[in-house]
MARVEX-73472 format. One record per residue (C-alpha): x, y, z. Coordinates in steps of 0.05 Angstrom, whole numbers, plus 32768, in hexadecimal, padded with zeros to 4 digits. Example, Ala and Ser with C-alpha at 12.3 -4.5 7.8 and 13.67 -1.06 7.14 Angstrom:
MARVEX-73472
80F67FA6809C;81117FEB808F;
This chain:
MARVEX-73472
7EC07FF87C50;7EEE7FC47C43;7EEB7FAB7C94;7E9B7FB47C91;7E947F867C63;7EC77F507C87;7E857F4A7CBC;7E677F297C87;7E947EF27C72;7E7D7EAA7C81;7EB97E9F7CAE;7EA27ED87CD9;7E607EB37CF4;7E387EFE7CF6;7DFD7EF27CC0;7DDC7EC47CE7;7DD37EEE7D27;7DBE7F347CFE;7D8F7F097CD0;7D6E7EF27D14;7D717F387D32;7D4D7F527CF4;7D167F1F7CF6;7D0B7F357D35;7D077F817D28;7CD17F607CF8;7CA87F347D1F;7CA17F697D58;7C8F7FA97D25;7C587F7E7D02;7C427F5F7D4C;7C417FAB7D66;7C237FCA7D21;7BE47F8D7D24;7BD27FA77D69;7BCA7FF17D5B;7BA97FE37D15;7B7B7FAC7D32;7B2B7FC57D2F;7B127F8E7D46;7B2F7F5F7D88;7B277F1E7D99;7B4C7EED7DCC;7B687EC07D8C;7B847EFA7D66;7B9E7F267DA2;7BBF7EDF7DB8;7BE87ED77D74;7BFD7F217D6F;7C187F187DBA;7C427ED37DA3;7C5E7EFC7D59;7C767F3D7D89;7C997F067DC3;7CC07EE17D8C;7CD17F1C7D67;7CE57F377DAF;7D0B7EFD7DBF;7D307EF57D7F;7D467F387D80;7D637F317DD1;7D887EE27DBC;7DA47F0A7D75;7DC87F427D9A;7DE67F067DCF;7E027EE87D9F;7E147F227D75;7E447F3A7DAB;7E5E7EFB7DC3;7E737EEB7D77;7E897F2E7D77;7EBE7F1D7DB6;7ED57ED97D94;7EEA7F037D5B;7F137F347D80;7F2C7F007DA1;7F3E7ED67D66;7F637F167D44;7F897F247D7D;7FA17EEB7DA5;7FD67EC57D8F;7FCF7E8E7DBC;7F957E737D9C;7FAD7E3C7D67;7F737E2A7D4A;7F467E607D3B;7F087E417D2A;7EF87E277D71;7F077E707D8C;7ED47E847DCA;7EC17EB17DFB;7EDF7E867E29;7F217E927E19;7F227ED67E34;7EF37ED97E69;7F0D7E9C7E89;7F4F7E927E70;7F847EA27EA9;7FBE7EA77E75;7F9B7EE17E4C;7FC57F0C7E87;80027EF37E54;7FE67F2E7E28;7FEC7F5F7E67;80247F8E7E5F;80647F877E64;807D7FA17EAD;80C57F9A7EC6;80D77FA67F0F;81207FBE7F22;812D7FBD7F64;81377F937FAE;81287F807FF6;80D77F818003;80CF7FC07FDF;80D17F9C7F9C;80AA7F5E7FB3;80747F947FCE;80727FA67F7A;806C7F657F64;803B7F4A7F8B;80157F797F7B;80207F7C7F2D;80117F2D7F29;7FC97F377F2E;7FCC7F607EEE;7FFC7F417EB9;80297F077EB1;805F7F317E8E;80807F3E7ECB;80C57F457ECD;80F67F517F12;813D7F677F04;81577F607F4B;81927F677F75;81CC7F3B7F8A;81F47F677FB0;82087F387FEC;82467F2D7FD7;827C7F3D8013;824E7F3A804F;824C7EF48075;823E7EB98057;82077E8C8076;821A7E478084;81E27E2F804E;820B7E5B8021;82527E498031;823F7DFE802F;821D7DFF7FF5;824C7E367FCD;82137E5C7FB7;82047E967F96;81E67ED07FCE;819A7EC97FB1;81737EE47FEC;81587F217FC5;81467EEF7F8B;81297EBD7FBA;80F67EF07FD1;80EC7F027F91;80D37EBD7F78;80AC7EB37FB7;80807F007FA7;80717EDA7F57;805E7E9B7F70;80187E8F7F66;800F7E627FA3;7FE07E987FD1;7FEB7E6B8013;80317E7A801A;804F7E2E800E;807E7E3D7FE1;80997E7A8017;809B7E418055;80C27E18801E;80F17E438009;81027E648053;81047E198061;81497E118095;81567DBC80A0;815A7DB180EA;81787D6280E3;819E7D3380BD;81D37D418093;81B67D89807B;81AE7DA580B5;81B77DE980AC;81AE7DF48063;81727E18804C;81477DFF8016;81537E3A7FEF;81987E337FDD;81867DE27FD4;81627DF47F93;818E7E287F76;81C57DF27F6E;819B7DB87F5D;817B7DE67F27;81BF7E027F15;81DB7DB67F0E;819D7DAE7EDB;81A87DEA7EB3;81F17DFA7EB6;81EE7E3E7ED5;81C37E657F0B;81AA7E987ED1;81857E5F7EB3;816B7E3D7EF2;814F7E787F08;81237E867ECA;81177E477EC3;80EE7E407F08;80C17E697EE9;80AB7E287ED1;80BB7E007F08;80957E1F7F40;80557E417F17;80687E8C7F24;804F7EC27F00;807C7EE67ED9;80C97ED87EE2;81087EF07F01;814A7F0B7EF2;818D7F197F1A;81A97F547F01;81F07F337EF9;820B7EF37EFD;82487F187F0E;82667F257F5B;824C7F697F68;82667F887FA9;824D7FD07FBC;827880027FCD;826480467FF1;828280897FF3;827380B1802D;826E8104802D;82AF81098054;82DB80E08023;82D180A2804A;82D08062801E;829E801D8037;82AD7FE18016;82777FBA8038;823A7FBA8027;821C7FA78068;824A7FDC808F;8235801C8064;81EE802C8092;8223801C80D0;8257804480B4;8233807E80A6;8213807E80E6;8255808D8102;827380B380DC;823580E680E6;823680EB8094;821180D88052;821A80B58018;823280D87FD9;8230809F7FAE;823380597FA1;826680307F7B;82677FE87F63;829F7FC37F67;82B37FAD7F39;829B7FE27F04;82977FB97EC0;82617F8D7EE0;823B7F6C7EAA;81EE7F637EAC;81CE7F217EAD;81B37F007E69;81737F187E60;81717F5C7E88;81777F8E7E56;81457F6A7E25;81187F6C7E58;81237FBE7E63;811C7FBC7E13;80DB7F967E0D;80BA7FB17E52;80727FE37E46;808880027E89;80C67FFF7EC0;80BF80057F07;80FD80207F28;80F580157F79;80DD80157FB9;81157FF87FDC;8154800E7FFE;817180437FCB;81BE80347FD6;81BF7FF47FDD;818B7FD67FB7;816780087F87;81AF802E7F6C;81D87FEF7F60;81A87FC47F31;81AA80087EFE;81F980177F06;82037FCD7EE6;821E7FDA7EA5;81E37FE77E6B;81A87FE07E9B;81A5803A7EA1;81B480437E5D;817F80097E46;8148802B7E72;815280727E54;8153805C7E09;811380377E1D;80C8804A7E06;80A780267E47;808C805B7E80;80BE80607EB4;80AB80627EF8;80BC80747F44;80A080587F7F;80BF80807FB3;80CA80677FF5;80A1807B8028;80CF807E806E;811B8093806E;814D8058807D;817E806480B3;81C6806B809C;81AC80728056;817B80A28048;817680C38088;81558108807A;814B80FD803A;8108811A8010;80EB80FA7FCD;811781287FA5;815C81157FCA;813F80D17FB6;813480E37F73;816C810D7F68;81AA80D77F85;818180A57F53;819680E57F14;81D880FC7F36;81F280A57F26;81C580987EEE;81C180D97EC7;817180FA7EAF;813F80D87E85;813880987EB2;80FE80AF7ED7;80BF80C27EB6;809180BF7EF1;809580C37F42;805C809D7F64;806380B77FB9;803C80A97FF3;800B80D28018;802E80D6805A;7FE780C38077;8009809980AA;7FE7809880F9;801F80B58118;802D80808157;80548061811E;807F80918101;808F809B8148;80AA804B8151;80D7805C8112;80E9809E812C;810A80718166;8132804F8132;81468093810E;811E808B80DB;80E280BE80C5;80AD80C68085;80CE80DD8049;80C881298036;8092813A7FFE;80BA81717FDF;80A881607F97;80B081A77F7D;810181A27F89;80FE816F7F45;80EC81857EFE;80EA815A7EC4;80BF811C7EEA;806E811A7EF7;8061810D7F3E;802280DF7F4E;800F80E47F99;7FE680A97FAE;7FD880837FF6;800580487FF6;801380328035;7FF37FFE8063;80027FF280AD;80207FA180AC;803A7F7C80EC;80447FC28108;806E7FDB80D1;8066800C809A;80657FEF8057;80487FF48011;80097FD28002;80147FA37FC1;7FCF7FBA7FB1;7FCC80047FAE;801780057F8E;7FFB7FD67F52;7FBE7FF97F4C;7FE7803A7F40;801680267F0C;7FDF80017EE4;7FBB80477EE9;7FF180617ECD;7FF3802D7E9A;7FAD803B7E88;7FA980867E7D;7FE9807E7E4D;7FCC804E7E23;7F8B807C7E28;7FB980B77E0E;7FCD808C7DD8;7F7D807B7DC4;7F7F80337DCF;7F4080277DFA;7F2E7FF67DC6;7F6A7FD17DD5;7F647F8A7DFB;7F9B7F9D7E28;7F7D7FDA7E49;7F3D7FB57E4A;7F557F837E6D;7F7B7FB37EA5;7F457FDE7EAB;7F0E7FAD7EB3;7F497F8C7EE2;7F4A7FD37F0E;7F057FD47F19;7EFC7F8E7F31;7F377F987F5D;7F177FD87F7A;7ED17FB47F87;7EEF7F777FAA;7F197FA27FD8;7EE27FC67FE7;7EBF7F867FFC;7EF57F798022;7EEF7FAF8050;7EA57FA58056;7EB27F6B8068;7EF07F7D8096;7EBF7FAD80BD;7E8A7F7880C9;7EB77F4A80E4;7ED27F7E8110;7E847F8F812E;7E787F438135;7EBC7F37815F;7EAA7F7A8189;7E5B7F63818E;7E767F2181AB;7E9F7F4C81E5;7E897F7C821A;7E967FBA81F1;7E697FC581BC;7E6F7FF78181;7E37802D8183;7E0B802B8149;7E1C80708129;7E58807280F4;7E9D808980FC;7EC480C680D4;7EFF80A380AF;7F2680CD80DC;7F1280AF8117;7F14806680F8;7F5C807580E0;7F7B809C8119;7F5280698150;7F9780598173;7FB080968174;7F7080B8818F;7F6D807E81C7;7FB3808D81DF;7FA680D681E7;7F5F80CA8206;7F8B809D823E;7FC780C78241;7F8E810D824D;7F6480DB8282;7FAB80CD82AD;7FBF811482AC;7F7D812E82C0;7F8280F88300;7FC781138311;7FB181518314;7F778143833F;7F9C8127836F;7FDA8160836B;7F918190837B;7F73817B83B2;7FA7818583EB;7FC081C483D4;7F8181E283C2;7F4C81CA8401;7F8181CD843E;7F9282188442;7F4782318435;7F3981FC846F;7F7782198499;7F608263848B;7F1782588494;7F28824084E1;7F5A826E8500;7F2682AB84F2;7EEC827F8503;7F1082728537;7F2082BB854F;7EDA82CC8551;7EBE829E8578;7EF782AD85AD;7EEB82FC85A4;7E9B82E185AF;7EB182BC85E7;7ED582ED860E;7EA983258607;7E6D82F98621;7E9782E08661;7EA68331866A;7E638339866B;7E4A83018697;7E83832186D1;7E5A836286CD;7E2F836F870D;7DDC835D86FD;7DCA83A8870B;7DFA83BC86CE;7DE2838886A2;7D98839386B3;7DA883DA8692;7D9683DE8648;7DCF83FD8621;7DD4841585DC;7DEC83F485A2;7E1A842F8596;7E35842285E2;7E4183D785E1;7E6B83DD85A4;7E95841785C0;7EA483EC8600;7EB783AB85CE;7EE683CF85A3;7F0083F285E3;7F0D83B18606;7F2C838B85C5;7F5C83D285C4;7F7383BF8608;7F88837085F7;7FA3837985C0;7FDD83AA85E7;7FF18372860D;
């Protein structure tokens, strides 16, 4: 009762809009009632019934406009804190506001390499609370000379990570970054490892210049190393054999004809970077993965504090699992050998949920990666208990290489996101409106996308020779179109090979046979006619019988054939 009555407080600007509304109910009933009361009609009256029942109309349509849009102001000025002066709150402010994604929940990424810049380009449509923990695990291979000049931390993994968050969508701050100087005095150096130091100059350490280019270069959310520390990964193999080398271990085990039993970090008392585990504290859901598993997905969580932070968390835990094997690594491996290395280091209760692939991958490239050894990880999720699995189609075909769509993977954790907070009744709450509403626009412009795509496609084929016939195509044949064409050319050259293997080994012994007897019957005809001619004309004016003319043939072939 109490909250009923706080709609009609001067402050809350309601009264206005329901005292309009009502007039309106008003004005329209009495316009309505004068018609179907009225005995006797004429043009004047019917005319000023018409105008009461359109403003009563109209009032009530502009009340309930203004109802609701008051009625978004105030949720808006209850719950965001942004807004410092309340009385000039408006709809405005969340509609087109970019920064209301600062109330988007609170994701954190833990991972490397491209699997975990897949994730976050992805995620950065979504929320601004975005949070990579990443990698630095370079230490011991080769320097570059950027690197050796410079004495630099190795920040490639964090590099790509700030590229992935930057909001820039035509790729400057990438050509920047990747930037190599081809003259002068820096020749050599790469722009990269330019900014670290100059920002760690500014700010006293490379911990602090790397959060703080958050602000410097407008990304969206921010990123972490997972230790300032040198962290050098060490490998031991099945058969007691011991890598030190990062680098070496896919090499190693190669030759070795082995596998990894488990990964080591040397030294073990690493600490983790300022900031790391707060972030694991405050996060709404963790992301663990893709990316290689030894070498970039095992190491961040074996840093001191970072497993035991994630399992004494309340956020929803997640695993994107890889979708090929990597040679040397995981070779063979199925999503539960994935799964269960991740337990066998880290111990149970850091995974709450297992998000895998399809498989539904056109197989002319799985067979380019089974030429490198590699192959599509096994779907044996009934080997793991204690984890949901989630099976949705992540991958997407990119320069001729199998990776993860940003897209799809986003769109499936924020799912996720979304049916917990559901579970937990808070479809009132601003952020699950916001990520739902977000979902479904994301969904209708990708669909408009591949409209689109598909027109563009019939224009460029229109504009050729070949032209697409008019009726549609199965997504089968649209999906497997390379495939099918391969096999349609590989069937049309075996069926010409074997055309040609045909034709002389088929036509030239029927042609062979076919003569010799044709020929011994017209030689049999032959000499049985010239017999007959030598005959005197007083034996061959005598009619014979048929019965005697055949006698005297097979009598005289008898004879030649003795000789």
């Amino acid at each position: 009762m109490k909250g009923f009555l706080q709609w009609f407080k001067s402050s809350s600007k309601m009264k206005r809009w329901m005292f309009l509304i009502l007039i309106g109910i008003i004005l329209a009933c009495y316009g309505l009632a004068k018609i179907l009361v009225m005995k006797e009609i004429s043009f004047e009256e019917v005319g000023k019934v018409i105008a009461i029942f359109v403003v009563g109309f109209v009032s009530i349509v502009v009340g309930l406009i203004f109802l609701n849009k008051r009625t978004l102001e105030i949720l808006i000025e209850a719950t965001d804190e942004r807004m410092e002066n309340k009385n000039n709150v408006n709809i405005k402010s969340l509609i087109f506001n970019k920064t209301v994604y600062d109330k988007g929940p609170n994701i954190v990424v833990i991972g490397g390499g491209t699997g975990l810049n897949t994730v976050l380009e992805g995620l950065k449509n979504y929320t601004n609370n975005l949070t990579a923990i990443v990698t630095v695990s370079d230490y011991g291979s080769e320097p570059s000379d950027s690197r050796k000049l410079l004495e630099t931390m190795p920040l490639e993994d964090v590099k790509d990570s700030i590229i992935a968050l930057s909001s820039s969508k035509e790729g400057q701050i990438n050509k920047l970054f990747n930037h190599h100087f081809k003259c002068g005095r820096l020749r050599g150096l790469n722009f990269s490892d330019i900014y670290f130091l100059a920002m760690k100059e500014v700010n006293g350490n490379f911990e602090d210049s790397i959060i703080k280019s958050n602000e410097v270069l407008n990304m969206i959310g921010k990123v972490i190393p997972v230790t300032l520390d040198e962290m050098n990964i060490v490998a031991e193999l099945a058969n007691g054999y011991i890598v030190k080398e990062k680098s070496r271990i896919p090499e190693v085990v190669s030759e070795k004809i082995t596998k990894i039993n488990r990964i080591m970090l040397n030294p073990s008392n690493i600490r983790p970077a300022p900031g790391v585990i707060e972030a694991i504290k405050k996060a709404d859901c963790i992301i663990i993965g893709p990316g290689s598993l030894y070498t970039n997905v095992i190491p961040n969580l074996l840093v001191n504090g970072v497993a035991k932070a994630i399992k004494e968390s309340t956020a929803i835990k997640v695993y994107v699992s890889n979708i090929m094997t990597e040679p040397g690594q995981t070779d063979n491996y199925t999503v539960s050998d994935h799964l269960n290395a991740i337990i066998e280091h880290c111990g149970t209760g850091i995974i709450d949920y297992c998000i895998y692939d399809t498989g539904e991958i056109v197989p002319e490239y799985i067979k380019k990666y089974n030429l490198e050894g590699q192959d599509l990880v096994e779907q044996d999720i009934e080997k793991v208990k204690g984890i949901k699995f989630l099976q949705r189609n992540l991958s997407m075909i990119s320069n001729n290489l199998i990776r993860h769509d940003p897209t799809l993977v986003a769109s499936s954790i924020i799912e996720l996101i979304c049916d917990d907070l559901k579970y937990q009744d808070k479809q009132n709450d601003p952020q699950y409106l916001m990520l739902n509403n977000r979902l479904r626009e994301e969904k209708r412009i990708n669909k408009i996308k591949k409209q689109m795509k598909k027109k563009e496609m019939k224009a460029i084929k229109n504009k050729g020779r070949y032209k697409e016939p008019k009726r549609g195509k199965s997504k089968f044949s649209s999906k497997y179109k390379d495939r099918i064409e391969s096999i349609r050319q590989a069937d049309e050259k075996a069926r010409k090979r074997q055309q040609k293997e045909k034709k002389p080994i088929e036509k030239r012994p029927k042609r062979r046979k076919i003569t010799e007897d044709t020929y011994k019957m017209i030689n049999t005809k032959s000499q049985a006619n010239k017999t007959l001619e030598t005959k005197p004309k007083s034996a061959r004016g005598r009619k014979k019988s048929h019965a005697q003319i055949r006698h005297e043939m097979i009598k005289r072939l008898e004879e030649e054939n003795k000789y």
